[in-house]
C-alpha positions as CSV (number, residue, x, y, z in Angstrom):
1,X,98.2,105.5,86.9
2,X,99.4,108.1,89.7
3,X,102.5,106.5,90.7
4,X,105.5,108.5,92.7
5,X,108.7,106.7,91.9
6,X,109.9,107.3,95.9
7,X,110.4,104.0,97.7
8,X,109.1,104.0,101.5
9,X,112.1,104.1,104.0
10,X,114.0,100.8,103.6
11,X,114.9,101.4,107.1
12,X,110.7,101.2,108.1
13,X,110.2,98.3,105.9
14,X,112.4,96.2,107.7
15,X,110.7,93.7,110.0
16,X,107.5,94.2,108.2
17,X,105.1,91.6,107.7
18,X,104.0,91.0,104.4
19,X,104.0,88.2,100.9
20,X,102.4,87.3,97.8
21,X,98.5,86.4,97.9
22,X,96.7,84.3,95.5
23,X,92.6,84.3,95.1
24,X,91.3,81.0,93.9
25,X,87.5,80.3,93.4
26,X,86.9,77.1,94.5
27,X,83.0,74.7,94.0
28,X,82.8,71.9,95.6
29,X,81.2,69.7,93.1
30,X,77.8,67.2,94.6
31,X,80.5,64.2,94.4
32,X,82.7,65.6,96.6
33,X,85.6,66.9,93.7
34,X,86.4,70.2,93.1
35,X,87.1,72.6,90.4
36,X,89.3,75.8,91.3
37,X,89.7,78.9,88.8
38,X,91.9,81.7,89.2
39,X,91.1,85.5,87.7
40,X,94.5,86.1,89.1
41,X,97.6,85.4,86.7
42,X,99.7,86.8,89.0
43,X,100.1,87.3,92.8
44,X,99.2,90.0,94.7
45,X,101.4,91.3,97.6
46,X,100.6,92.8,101.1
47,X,102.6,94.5,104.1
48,X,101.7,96.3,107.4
49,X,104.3,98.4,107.4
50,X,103.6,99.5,111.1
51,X,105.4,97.0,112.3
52,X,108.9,98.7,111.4
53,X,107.9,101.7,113.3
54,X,110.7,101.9,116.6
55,X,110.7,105.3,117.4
56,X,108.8,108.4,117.7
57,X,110.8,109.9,115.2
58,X,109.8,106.9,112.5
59,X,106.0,107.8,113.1
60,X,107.0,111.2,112.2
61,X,108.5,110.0,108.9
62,X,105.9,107.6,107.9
63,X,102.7,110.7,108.4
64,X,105.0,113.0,106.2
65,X,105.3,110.6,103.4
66,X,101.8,109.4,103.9
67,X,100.5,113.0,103.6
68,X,103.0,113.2,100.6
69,X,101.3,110.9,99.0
70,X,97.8,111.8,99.8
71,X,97.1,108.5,101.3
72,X,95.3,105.8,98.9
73,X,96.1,108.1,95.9
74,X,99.6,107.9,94.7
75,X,101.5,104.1,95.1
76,X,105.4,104.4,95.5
77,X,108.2,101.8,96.1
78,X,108.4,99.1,98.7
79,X,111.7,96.7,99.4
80,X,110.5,93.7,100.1
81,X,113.3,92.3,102.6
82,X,112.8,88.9,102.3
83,X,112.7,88.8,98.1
84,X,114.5,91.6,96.3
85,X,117.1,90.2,94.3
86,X,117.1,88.7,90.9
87,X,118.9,85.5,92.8
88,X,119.3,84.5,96.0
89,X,118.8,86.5,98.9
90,X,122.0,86.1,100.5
91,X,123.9,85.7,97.2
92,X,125.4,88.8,95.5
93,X,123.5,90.1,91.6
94,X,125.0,88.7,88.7
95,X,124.4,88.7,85.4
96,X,123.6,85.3,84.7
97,X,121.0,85.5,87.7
98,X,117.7,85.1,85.3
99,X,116.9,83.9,82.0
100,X,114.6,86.2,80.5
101,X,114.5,85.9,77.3
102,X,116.1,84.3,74.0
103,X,117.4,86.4,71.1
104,X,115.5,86.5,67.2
105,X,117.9,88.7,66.0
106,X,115.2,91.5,65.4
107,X,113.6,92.0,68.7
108,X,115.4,94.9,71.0
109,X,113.4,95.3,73.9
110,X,112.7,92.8,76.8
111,X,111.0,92.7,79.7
112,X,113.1,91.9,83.3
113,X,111.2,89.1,85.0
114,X,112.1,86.6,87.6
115,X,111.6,83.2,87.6
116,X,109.8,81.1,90.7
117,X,110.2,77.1,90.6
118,X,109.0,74.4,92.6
119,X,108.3,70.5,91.8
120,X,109.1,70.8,88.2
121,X,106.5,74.1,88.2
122,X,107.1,77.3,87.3
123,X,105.7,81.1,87.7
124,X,107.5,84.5,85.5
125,X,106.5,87.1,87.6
126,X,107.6,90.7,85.4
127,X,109.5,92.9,87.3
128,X,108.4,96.5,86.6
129,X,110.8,98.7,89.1
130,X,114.2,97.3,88.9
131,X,116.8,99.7,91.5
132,X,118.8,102.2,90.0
133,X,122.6,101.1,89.2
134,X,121.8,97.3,89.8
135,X,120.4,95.6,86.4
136,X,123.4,93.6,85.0
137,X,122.6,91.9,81.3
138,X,124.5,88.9,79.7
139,X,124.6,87.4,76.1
140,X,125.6,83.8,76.3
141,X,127.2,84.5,79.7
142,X,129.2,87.2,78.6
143,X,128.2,90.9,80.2
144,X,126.9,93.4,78.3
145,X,127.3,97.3,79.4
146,X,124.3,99.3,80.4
147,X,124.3,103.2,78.4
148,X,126.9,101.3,75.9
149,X,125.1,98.2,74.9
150,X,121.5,98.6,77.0
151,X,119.6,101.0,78.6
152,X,117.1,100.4,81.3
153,X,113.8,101.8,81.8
154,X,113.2,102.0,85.5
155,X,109.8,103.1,85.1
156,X,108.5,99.7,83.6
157,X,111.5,97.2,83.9
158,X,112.2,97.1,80.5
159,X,115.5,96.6,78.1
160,X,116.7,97.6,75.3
161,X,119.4,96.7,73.4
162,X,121.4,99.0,71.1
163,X,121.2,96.1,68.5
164,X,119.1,92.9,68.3
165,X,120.5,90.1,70.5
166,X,121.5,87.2,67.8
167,X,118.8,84.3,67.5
168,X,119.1,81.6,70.0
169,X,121.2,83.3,72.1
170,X,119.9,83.3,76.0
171,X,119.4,86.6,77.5
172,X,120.4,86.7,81.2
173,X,119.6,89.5,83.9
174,X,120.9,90.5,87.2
175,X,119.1,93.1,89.5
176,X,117.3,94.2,92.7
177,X,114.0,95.7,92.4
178,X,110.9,97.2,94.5
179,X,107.5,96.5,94.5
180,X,104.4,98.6,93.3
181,X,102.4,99.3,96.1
182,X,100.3,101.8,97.8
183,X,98.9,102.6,101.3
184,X,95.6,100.3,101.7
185,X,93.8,102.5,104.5
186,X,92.8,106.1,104.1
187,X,94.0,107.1,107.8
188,X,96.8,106.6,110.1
189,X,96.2,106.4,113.6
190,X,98.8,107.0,116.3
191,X,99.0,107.1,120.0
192,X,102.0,108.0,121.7
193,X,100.9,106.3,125.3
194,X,100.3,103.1,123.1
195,X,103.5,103.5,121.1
196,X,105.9,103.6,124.2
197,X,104.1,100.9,126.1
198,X,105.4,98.6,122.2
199,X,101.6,98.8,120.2
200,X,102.9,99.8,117.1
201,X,100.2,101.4,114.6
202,X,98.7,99.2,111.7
203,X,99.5,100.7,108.4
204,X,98.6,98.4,105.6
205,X,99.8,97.9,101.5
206,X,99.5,96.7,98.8
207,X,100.8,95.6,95.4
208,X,99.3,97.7,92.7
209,X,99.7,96.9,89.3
210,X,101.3,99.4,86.5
């Protein structure tokens, strides 16, 4: 897939408007019941990144990297403001964040995922484009080191390990990451009368997957 591993401006992606979408096919059965079906194993996410346009000078920024990446064709990195971290938002990454796997003591590699629950109800969502510098592993709560005892591709958001994490041993992560997305118009329209009077431009994306 044509990806460009450049996130969009963290400083134009805040105070966007955006989250996870879900599509459910729902038939309303002749008695009144209903049966719902999802294609979907895992949500889809949208932003209208206009919104964090506040100057003249961001509208600059946001046709140069558009044009960069020839609208709809290449996706890129988005920060998600409101859910980046392997943990809580407000809480600093640690290696004990995540549980994202348990050791065999033959498998090496491992895929970072984060873990959503609710009600006794979970979702693993795989996390493909951890942030450079911030994936932290543990064995047994004990930190590993990353180039010593892991490496990290941040291409895919996968680990390896040097050697095979013992069996039964819990394999914790730590980390920030970005999401896959790319531009979901093919234009970007602009007015600078409507800018200064505060009508931001619409510039919608969306999660791709990779």
């Amino acid at each position: 897939m044509s990806f460009h591993e450049v996130r969009f401006p963290a400083s134009l992606s805040f105070g966007s408007v955006g989250g996870p979408e879900r599509r459910t096919d729902v038939v309303t059965l002749a008695n009144g019941f209903e049966e719902r079906n999802t294609p979907w194993a895992h949500s889809r996410r949208r932003y209208d990144a206009g919104l964090g346009m506040r100057s003249l000078d961001d509208i600059e920024t946001l046709i140069s990297f558009f044009e960069a990446r020839q609208g709809q064709m290449f996706g890129f990195r988005w920060k998600d403001w409101s859910d980046f971290k392997s943990g809580k938002a407000t809480a600093e990454v640690t290696g004990e964040d995540q549980v994202i796997a348990r050791g065999d003591g033959v498998q090496t590699r491992f895929q970072l995922v984060k873990t959503y629950s609710s009600g006794g109800v979970s979702y693993v969502r795989p996390i493909v484009k951890p942030v450079l510098g911030t994936v932290r592993l543990g064995l047994d709560q004990d930190e590993v080191r990353e180039g010593v005892d892991f490496e990290v591709d941040l291409t895919t958001g996968t680990v390896t390990f040097a050697d095979p994490p013992p069996e039964e041993v819990d394999i914790t992560a730590g980390f920030e990451f970005d999401v896959p997305v790319r531009f979901d118009t093919e234009k970007i329209q602009t007015s600078v009368a409507s800018f200064q009077a505060g009508d931001a431009p619409s510039v919608p994306v969306v999660e791709v997957r990779v």
